[in-house]
C-alpha positions in Angstrom: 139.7 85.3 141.8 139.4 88.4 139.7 141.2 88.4 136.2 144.5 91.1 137.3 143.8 92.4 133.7 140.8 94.5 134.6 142.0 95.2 138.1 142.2 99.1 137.1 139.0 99.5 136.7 137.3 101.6 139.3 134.1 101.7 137.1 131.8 99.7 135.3 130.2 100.4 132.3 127.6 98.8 129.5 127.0 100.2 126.0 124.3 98.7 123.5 124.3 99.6 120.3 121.3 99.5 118.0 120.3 100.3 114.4 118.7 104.5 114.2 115.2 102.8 113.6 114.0 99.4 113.3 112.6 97.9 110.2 109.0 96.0 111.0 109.3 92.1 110.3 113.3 91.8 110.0 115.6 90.5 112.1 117.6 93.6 114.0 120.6 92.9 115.1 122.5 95.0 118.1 125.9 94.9 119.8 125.9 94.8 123.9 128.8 95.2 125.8 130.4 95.1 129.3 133.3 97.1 130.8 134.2 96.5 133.9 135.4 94.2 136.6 133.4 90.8 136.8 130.3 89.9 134.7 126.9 91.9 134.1 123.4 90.0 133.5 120.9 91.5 131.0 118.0 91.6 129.6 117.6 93.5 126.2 113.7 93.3 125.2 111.3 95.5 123.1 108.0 97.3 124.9 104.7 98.6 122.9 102.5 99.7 125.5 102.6 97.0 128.6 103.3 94.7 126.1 106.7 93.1 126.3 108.3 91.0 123.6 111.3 89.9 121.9 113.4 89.2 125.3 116.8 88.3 125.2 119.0 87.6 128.4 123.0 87.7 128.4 125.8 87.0 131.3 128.2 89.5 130.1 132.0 89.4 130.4 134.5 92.0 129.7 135.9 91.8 126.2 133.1 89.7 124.8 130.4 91.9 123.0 127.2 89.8 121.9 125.2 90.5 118.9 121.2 90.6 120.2 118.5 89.5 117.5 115.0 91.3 118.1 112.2 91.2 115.7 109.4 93.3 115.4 106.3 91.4 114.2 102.5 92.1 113.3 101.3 90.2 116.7 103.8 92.3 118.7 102.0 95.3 117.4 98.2 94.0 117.4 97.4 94.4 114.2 95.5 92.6 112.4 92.4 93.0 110.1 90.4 95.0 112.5 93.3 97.1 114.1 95.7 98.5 110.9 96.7 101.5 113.1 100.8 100.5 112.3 102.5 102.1 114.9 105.1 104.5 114.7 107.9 103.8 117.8 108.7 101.2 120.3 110.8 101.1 123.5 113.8 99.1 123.8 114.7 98.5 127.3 117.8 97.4 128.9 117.2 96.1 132.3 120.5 95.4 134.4 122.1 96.2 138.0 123.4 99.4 135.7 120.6 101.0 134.7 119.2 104.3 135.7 116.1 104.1 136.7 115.1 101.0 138.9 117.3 99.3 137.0 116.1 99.9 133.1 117.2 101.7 130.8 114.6 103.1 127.8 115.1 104.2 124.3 112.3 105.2 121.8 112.9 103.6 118.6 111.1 104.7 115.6 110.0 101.8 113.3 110.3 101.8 109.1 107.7 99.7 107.2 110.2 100.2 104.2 111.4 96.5 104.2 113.0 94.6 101.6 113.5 94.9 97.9 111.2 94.8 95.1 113.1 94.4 91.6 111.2 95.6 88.7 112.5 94.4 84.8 110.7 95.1 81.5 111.4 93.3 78.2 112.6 97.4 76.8 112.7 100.4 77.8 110.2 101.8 75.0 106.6 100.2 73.2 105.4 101.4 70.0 101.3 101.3 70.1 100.1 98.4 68.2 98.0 99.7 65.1 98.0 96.5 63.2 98.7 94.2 66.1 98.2 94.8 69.6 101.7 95.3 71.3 102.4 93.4 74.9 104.8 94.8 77.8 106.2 91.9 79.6 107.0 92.7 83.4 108.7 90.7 85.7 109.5 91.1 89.6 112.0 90.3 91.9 111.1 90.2 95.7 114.1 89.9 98.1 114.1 90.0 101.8 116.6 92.1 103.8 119.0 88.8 103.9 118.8 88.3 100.3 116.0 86.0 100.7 112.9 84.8 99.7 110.1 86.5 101.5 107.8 83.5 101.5 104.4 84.3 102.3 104.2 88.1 101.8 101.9 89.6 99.0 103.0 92.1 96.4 100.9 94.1 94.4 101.8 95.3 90.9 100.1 97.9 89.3 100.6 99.5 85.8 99.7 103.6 85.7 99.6 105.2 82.4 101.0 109.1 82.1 97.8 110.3 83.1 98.0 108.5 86.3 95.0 106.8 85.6 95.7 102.7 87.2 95.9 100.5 83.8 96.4 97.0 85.8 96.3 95.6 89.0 97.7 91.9 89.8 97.6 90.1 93.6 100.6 87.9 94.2 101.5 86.0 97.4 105.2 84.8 97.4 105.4 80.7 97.5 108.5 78.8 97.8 108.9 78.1 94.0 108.0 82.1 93.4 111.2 83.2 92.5 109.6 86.1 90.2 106.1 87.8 89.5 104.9 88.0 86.0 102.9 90.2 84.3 101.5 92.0 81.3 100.3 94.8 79.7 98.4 95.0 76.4 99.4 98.6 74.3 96.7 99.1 71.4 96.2 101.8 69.4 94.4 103.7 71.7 97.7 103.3 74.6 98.8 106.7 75.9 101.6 108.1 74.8 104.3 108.8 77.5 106.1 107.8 80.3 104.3 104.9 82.2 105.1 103.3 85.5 104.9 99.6 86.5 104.6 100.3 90.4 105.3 97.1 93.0 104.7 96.9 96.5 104.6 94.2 100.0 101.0 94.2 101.2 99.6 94.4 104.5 101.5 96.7 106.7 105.0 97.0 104.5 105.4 100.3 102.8 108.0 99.0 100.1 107.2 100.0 96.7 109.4 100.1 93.7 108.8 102.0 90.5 110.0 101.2 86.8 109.2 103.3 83.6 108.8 102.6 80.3 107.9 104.9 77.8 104.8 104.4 74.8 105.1 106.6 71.4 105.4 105.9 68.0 109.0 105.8 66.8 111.0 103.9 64.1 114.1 101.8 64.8 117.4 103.5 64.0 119.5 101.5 61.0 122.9 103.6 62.4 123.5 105.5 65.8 126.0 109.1 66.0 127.7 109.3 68.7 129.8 112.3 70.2 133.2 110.3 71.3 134.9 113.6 72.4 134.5 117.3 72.9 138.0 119.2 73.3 136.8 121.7 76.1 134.3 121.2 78.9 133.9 124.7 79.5 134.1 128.2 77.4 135.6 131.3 78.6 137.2 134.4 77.5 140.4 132.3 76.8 139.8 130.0 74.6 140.2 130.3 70.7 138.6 127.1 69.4 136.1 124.0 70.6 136.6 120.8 68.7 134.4 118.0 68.7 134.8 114.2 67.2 131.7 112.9 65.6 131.6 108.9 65.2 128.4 107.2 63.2 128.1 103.0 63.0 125.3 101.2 62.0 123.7 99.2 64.5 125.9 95.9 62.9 129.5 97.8 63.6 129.7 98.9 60.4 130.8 102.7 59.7 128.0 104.7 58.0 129.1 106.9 54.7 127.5 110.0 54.9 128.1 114.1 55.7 127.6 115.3 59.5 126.6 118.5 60.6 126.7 120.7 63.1 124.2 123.1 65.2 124.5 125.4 68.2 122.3 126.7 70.4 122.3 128.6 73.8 120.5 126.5 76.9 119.8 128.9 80.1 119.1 127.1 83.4 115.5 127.1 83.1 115.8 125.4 79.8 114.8 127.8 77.7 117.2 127.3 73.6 118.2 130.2 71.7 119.4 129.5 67.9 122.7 132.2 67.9 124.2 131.1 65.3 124.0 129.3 61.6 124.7 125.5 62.0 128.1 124.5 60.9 128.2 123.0 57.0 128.2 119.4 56.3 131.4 117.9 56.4 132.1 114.4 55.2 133.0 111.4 57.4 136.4 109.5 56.6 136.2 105.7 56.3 135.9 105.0 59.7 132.6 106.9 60.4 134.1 109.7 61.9 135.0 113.4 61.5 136.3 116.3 64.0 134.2 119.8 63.6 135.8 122.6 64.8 134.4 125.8 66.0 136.0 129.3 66.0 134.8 130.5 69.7 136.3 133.4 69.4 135.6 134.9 66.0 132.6 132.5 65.8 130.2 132.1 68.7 131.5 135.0 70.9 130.2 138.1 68.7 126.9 136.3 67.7 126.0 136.4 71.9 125.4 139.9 71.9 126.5 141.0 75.5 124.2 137.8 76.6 125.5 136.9 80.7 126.5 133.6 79.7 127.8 132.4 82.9 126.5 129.1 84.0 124.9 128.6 80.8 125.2 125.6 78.3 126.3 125.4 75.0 124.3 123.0 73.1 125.7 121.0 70.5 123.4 119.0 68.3 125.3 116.6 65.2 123.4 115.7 62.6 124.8 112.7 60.7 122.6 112.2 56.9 123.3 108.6 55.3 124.0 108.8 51.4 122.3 106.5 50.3 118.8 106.6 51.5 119.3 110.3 53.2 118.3 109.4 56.5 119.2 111.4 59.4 120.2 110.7 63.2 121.1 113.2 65.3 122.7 113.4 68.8 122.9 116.4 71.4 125.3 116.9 73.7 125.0 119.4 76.5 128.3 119.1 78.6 129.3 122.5 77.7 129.2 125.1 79.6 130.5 129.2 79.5 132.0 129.5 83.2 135.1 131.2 84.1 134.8 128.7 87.3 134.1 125.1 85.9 134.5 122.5 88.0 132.3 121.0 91.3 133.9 120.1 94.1 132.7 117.3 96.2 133.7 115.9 99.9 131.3 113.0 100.4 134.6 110.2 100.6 136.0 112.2 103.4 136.3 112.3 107.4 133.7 115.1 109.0 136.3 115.6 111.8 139.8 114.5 112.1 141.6 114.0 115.3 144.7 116.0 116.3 148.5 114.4 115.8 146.5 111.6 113.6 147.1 111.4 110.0 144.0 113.1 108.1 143.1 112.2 104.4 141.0 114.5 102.6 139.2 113.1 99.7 138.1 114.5 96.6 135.5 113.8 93.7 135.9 116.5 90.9 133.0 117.3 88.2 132.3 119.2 85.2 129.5 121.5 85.7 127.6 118.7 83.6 127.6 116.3 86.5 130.8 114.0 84.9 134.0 113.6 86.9 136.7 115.6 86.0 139.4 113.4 85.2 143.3 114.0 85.3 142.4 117.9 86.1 145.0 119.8 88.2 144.0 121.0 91.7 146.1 123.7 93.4 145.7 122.5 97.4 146.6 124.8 100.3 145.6 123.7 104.3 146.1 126.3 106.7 148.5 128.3 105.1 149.4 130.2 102.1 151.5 127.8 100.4 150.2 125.5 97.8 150.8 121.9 96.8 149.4 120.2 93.6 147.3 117.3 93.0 145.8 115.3 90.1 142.4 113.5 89.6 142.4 110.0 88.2 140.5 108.8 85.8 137.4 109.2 88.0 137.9 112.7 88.9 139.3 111.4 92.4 142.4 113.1 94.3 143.3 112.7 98.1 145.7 114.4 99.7 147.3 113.0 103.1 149.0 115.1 105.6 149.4 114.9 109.2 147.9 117.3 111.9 149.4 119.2 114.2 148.4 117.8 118.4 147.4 121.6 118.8 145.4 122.0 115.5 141.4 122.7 116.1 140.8 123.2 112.7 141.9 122.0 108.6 141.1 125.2 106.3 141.5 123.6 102.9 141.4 125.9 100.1 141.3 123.8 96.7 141.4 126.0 93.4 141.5 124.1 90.1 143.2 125.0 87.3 141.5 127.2 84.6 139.6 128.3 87.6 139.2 132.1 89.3 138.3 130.9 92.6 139.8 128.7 95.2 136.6 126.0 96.8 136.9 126.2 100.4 136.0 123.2 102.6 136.5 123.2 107.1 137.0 120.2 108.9 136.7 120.6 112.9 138.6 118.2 115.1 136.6 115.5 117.2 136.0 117.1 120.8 137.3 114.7 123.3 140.3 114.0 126.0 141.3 111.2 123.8 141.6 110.1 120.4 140.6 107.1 118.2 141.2 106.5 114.5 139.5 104.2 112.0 141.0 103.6 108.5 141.1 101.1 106.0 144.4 100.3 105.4 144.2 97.8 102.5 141.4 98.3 100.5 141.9 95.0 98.6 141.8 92.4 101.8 140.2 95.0 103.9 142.4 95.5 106.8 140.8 97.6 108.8 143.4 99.8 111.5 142.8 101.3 114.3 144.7 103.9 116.0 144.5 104.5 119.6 145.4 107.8 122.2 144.4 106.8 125.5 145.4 104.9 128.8 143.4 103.0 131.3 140.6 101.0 128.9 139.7 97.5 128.3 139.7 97.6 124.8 138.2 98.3 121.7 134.9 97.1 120.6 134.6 97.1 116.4 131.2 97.1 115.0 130.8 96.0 111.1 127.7 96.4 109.0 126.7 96.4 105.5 123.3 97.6 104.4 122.1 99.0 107.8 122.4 95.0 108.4 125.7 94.2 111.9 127.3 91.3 110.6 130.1 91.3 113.4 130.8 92.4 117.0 134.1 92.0 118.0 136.9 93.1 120.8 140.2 94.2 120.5 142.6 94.2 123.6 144.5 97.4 124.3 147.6 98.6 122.0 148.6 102.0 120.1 147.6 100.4 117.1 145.4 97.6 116.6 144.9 95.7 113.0 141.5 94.0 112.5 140.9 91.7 109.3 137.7 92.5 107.7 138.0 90.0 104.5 136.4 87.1 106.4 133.1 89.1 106.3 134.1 90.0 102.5 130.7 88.5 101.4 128.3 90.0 104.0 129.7 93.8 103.2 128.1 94.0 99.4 127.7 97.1 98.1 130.0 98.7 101.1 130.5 98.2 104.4 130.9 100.7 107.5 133.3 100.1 110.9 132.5 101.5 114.5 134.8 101.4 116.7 134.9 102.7 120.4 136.3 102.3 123.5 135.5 103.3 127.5 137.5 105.4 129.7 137.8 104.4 133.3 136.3 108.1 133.9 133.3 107.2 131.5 134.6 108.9 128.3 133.3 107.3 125.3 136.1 107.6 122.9 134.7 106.6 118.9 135.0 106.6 115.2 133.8 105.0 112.1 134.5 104.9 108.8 132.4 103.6 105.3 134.5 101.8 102.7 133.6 100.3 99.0 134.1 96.6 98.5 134.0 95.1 95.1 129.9 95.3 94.0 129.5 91.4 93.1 127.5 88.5 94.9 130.0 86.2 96.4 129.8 82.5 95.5 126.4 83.7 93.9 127.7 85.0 90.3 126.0 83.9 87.2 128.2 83.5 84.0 126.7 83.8 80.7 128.6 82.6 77.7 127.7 81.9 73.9 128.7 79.3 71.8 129.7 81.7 68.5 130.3 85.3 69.1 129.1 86.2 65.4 126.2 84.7 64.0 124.5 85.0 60.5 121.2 86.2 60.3 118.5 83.2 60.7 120.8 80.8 62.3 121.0 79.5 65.6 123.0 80.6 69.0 123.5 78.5 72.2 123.5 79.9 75.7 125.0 78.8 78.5 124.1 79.8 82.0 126.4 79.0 85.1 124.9 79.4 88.1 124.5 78.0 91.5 122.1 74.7 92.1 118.5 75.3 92.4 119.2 78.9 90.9 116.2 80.5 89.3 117.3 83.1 86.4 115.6 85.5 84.3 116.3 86.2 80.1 116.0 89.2 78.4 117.5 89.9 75.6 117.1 93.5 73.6 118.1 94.9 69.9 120.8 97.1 70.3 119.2 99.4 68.2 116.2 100.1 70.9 118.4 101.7 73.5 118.8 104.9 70.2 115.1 105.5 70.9 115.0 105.4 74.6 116.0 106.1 78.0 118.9 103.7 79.0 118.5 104.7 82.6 114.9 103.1 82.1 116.5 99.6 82.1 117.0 97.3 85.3 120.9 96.8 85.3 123.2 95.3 87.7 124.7 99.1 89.0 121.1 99.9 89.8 120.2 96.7 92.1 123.3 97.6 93.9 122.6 101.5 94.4 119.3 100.4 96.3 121.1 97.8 98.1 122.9 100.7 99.2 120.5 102.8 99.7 119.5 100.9 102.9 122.7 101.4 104.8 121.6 104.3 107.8 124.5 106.7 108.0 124.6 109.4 106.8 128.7 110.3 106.0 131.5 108.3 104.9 133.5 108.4 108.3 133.9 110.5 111.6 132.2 112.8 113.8 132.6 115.6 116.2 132.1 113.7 118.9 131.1 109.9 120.6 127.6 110.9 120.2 127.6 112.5 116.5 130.0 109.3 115.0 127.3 106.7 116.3 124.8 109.0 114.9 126.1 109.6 111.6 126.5 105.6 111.3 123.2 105.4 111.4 123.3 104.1 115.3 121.6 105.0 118.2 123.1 104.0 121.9 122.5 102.9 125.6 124.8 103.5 128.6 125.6 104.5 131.6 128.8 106.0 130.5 129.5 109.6 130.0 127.5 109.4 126.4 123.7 110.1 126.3 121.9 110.6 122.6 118.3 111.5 121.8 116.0 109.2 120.0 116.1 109.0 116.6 112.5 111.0 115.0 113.7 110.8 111.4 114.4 108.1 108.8 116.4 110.3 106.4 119.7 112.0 107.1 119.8 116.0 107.8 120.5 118.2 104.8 124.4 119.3 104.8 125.2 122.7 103.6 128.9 120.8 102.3 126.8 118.3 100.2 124.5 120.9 98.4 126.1 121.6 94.6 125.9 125.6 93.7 122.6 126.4 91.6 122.7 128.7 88.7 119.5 130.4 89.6 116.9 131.0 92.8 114.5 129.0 90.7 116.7 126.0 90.4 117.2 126.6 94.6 113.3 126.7 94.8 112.9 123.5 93.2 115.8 122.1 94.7 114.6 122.9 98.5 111.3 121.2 97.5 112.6 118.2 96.4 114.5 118.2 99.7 111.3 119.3 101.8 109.2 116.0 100.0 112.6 113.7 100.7 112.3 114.2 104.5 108.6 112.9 104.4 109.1 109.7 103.1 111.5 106.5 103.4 112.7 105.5 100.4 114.9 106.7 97.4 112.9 105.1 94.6 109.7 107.6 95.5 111.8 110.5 94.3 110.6 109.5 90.4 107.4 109.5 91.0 106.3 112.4 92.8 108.6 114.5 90.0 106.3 112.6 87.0 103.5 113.5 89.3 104.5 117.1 89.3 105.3 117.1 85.8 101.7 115.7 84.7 100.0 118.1 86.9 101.9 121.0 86.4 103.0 121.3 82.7 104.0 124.8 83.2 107.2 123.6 85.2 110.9 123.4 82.9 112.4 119.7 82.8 114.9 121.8 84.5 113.7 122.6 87.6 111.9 118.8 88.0 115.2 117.3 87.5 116.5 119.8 90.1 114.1 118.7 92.3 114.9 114.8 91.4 118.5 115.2 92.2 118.0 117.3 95.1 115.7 114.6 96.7 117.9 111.6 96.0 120.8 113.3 97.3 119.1 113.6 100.4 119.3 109.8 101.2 123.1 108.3 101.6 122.9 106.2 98.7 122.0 109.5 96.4 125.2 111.3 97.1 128.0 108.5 98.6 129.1 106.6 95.1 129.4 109.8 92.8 128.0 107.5 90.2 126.0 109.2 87.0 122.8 111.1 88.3 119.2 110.2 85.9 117.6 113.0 83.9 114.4 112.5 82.8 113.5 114.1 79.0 110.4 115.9 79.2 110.5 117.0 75.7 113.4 119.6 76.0 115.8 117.8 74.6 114.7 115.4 72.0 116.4 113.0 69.0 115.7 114.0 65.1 115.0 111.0 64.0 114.3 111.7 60.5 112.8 109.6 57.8 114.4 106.4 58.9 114.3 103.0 56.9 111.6 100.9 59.1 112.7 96.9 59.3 109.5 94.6 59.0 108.4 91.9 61.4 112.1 92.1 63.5 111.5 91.4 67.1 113.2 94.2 69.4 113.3 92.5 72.5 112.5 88.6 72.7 113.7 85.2 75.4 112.2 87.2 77.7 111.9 84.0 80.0 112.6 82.4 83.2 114.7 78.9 83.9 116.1 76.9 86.5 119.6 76.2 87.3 119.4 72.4 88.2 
């Protein structure tokens, strides 16, 4: 007897759903499902050639989607030592009474050897040559599979280049059980390069994973006191303002404040990073008992007139503080470079919003403010109108975030929002174009704290609603909804699966064949469930020469790596050169495969921009996937100053589109840089940023972008007091958790 609640349906249809490309030796999973009246037998299988493998077979009912597993693997492909041709696609079929063609259904899927993670930590971030004894670089690896892992049995290679490029070391590894990290070294005598060095890792065999780390060789001194710039009154200079005040704070590297004079110079930073000295640098003035002092500058009276009719628009004002000790004159200085002249002074970003919003729905438009610098813009008025002339106001948070919430219109095709912040001439515009379809479906996470995820249906005659969840380009859950206006889905059971984010699809089928869909990406808390390590000491202040216990909590059978590092290292280096927690996660999310944070014009464009291809014989039909990378978006492109920053900017985007993976970015711009030393630090970290931003992961968190120091902007180190035989960086060691 058939079940009276699919009685209405005059039609039957299927719908898989699979990843946008498939990663070579991983488990892939996919989402099949059936509506209709009855049951549906499948078989979901992968085809190279004539070859057929990975078959799966289902009995489908209606409102029970199954996840599929299929695995590509170096048999299925024929290679081996003599074949290492690595193919580029494979077919997945769908073979049911449904299909198309005899029965089958075919998709082209293109296949990524970018597979896994490699971790790469050094003991610091910067090695002085060894003149009396030879220095050592103490490297250490972290291989992970997709599932977090151990990839027992694959080989990694780690090489160490020097800035020349020239291939320094090369060490062979194959992952054992017990080979929870890869060690290595590198020797730095006096005759070491000076410059930025990589420590390069890879999978062997047919895996295209590499990771890249830098560290940086030269001869420097440590630092006895740091200066730091704690705040600078105005982001921005224009016509208006009177005065510029900045707050000057100098420590030594034990907390204690430093009793000296600081000083003040300005200079005038174009966008292709050429300085100009405009005016005298501003007298010493002395620092109170804290450390500190405020400087103010007399813009108007004082920097203005000494610019002689320069065009200073989109230009920076550099600021570099000079702070000289009293008793042993030595100097430290600090630049800061988040000033700009600009009658227009913020950025504007969309990336957290809906591309499309569906008509009589509630539509949230989200906003990520910056200074010109690349900061956000925090607790800045912005002056919001939406398809009228009347304005409403909103303010950022302490992120430089703002939403506004408003809801559409059943007749509205189009949201024109025109955004203006204040201090600003110009109002930012920003479309959004409604989804194109007879009904309407809406995804949103309604509790961002116990992720309830809400869905928000405009149709009649359907089964249901089919809710895809994935976290790293990885579907953790496939589940069915029965039919209501609004339907509430609890998300927090899969809370430790969706680390660093996670990202719903949800769609339904017509009775006519309409594919009705939507998705939505969402942040969840960046930690590793029931995996966290706890590090705690038994003093927090110690005495010179005695000893300190630590403790490590973690789980059983736990394998963790030491490090520890003098503070006053990281005034002499690149911090962004360090392995730290924020970065593992940004790669983590660098392999989720959409490509925006939520919506799409249509069925096809929302699966798409998930990072999903699909199969079915309803009303929906999408290309194959040719192209690992997402599409450059006009919305997502920050204003340049200058056609040159443009030109290096569409290069970096041209050599993003040719490869897989974020972390390649950094090389190919050290590459360029010791190849080419006629090119401004400018324009190569233009073309950095403009390839990372390419990927998902480069542009969806808003976190701090890198810039790499070729020399333009560099620390005055002065004659600095050098401390004898005190090890910078030591416990760099590995133990087990038993």
């Amino acid at each position: 007897m058939t079940n009276p609640i699919f009685v209405f349906r005059a039609n039957e249809y299927y719908l898989l759903a699979a990843p946008k490309f498939l990663r070579f030796d991983v488990d892939e999973w996919l989402s099949v499902s059936y509506h209709g009246n009855g049951q549906l037998y499948v078989t979901i299988l992968l085809r190279h050639r004539i070859k057929e493998f990975s078959s799966r077979y289902y009995n489908l009912l209606p409102g029970y989607p199954q996840r599929v597993n299929i695995k590509i693997t170096r048999k299925d492909m024929g290679l081996d030592d003599k074949n290492t041709v690595k193919p580029r696609f494979v077919d997945l079929v769908v073979k049911s009474r449904l299909g198309k063609s005899n029965g089958e259904d075919t998709k082209q899927m293109l296949i990524s050897y970018n597979t896994g993670y490699l971790f790469i930590q050094t003991d610091k971030p910067i090695y002085s040559p060894g003149f009396d004894r030879p220095t050592k670089a103490f490297i250490r690896v972290m291989p992970i599979h997709e599932d977090f892992r151990l990839p027992v049995g694959k080989n990694v290679t780690v090489e160490i280049i020097d800035p020349r490029g020239v291939v320094m070391s090369k060490k062979y590894s194959q992952i054992a059980n017990d080979t929870k990290f890869i060690r290595d070294e590198m020797i730095l005598d006096s005759l070491a390069a000076k410059g930025i060095w990589t420590v390069k890792a890879r999978f062997g065999d047919e895996l295209e994973t590499e990771s890249n780390a830098l560290f940086e060789v030269k001869e420097y001194v440590i630092p006895t006191f740091e200066v730091i710039i704690t705040n600078v009154s105005r982001r921005y200079i224009s016509a208006n303002y009177e005065s510029l005040s900045i707050n000057v704070k100098s420590t030594y590297v034990y907390g204690k404040p430093v009793k000296g004079t600081c000083s003040l110079r300005l200079k005038l930073k174009d966008a292709e990073g050429n300085e100009e000295k405009f005016m005298p640098y501003v007298k010493p003035k002395l620092l109170d008992d804290n450390g500190q002092v405020e400087i103010t500058i007399d813009i108007r009276n004082n920097v203005i007139p000494g610019l002689n009719n320069i065009d200073t628009d989109g230009k920076r004002l550099v600021l570099d503080a000079t702070v000289q000790e009293t008793t042993t004159g030595n100097t430290q200085t600090v630049r800061d470079q988040s000033v700009f002249f600009s009658n227009n002074p913020y950025v504007l970003k969309f990336f957290r919003s809906s591309s499309s919003f569906q008509p009589g729905f509630p539509y949230e438009l989200r906003i990520d403010a910056f200074h010109l610098a690349g900061d956000p813009a925090a607790n800045i008025r912005l002056n919001l109108a939406v398809n009228s002339p009347g304005y409403v106001t909103i303010t950022t948070d302490d992120n430089g975030r703002a939403f506004y919430r408003l809801n559409t219109d059943p007749t509205t095709t189009q949201l024109h929002f025109k955004i203006r912040p204040d201090d600003s001439m110009k109002s930012i515009p920003h479309t959004v174009n409604k989804y194109n379809g007879k009904r309407y479906l809406q995804l949103e996470i309604t509790d961002t704290e116990n992720l309830k995820l809400e869905a928000r249906i405009q149709s009649d005659n359907y089964d249901g609603v089919v809710i895809l969840t994935s976290s790293r380009g990885i579907l953790f859950n496939s589940t069915f909804l029965s039919r209501g206006a609004v339907k509430v889905h609890d998300l927090s059971p899969l809370q430790r699966h969706l680390t660093p984010s996670g990202r719903s699809i949800a769609y339904f089928i017509h009775q006519d064949g309409e594919v009705v869909a939507d998705q939505v990406k969402y942040d969840v808390q960046r930690t590793c469930f029931n995996r966290e390590l706890t590090v705690s000491l038994s003093d927090q202040i110690v005495q010179p020469g005695k000893n300190i216990d630590l403790t490590v909590t973690g789980s059983v059978n736990s394998k963790v790596g030491l490090g520890v590092i003098d503070k006053a290292v990281l005034l002499v280096s690149n911090r962004s050169n360090l392995l730290e927690r924020s970065q593992m996660f940004d790669k983590m999310e660098a392999h989720d495969r959409g490509c925006t944070s939520g919506g799409g014009l249509d069925a096809a464009s929302v699966f798409r921009d998930a990072g999903m291809v699909v199969m079915t014989n309803a009303n929906l039909f999408m290309e194959s996937n040719t192209n690992l990378n997402c599409p450059a978006s006009t919305n997502q492109r920050r204003k340049r100053s200058t056609d040159v920053d443009l030109d290096c900017c569409t290069e970096g985007e041209k050599y993003a589109t040719n490869i897989g993976d974020i972390t390649k970015c950094v090389p190919e711009v050290l590459k360029m840089y010791r190849e080419n030393k006629n090119l401004s630090g400018d324009c190569l970290n233009e073309f950095l940023e403009c390839c990372q931003d390419l990927f998902p992961a480069g542009r969806s968190s808003g976190a701090d972008k890198i810039t790499l120091d070729f020399g333009e902007a560099t620390k005055d180190l002065g004659k600095l007091f050098i401390r004898s035989r005190f090890e910078e960086s030591w416990l760099f060691e590995e133990h087990n958790i038993g």
